[in-house]
Phi, psi and omega in degrees: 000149190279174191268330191244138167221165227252135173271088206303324158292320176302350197248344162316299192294321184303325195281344173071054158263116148265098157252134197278189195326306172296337217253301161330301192299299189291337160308332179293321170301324200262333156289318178304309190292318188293324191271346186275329184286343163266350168285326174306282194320333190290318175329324196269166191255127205261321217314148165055040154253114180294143137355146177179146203234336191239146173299326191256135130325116148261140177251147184281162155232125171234145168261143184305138202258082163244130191305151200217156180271112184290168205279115176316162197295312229289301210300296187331293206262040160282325203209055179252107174314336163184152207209144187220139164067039197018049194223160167292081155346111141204178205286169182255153198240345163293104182293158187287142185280000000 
């Protein structure tokens, strides 16, 4: 079991979750298990391991970044749902202050 626990209603409430009582407890048990189960992990001895994020090597693969001719406006706004100026209509997503 971890030595510090995290109060589950407080990180509820900062996240703007309502969960009830039960719905706490369990989250608290399962938070619990997860952090004792990184408490195990801390425990072991590492010396002389390298660091690793992959099972494998990864190599990057990039393609030479060269300029290409872009899709004319008319094919852009073809299948544009609604369009003024030759730009792509859309609803507004900023609520009024």
């Amino acid at each position: 079991m971890a030595t510090e626990h995290i109060n589950v209603s407080h990180v509820a409430h900062l996240a703007r979750l309502e969960l009830n009582a039960e719905e706490c407890e369990v989250f608290q048990r399962q938070l619990d298990a997860i952090l004792g189960h990184a408490e195990s992990l801390a425990a072991l001895d590492v010396t002389g391991i390298e660091p690793t994020s992959y099972p494998v090597p990864v190599y990057d693969v990039m393609r030479e970044d060269e300029p290409r001719p872009s899709l004319p406006a008319a094919a852009v706004l073809a299948n544009a749902p609604d369009q003024a100026q030759d730009q792509i209509r859309v609803p507004k997503v900023i609520a009024d202050a």
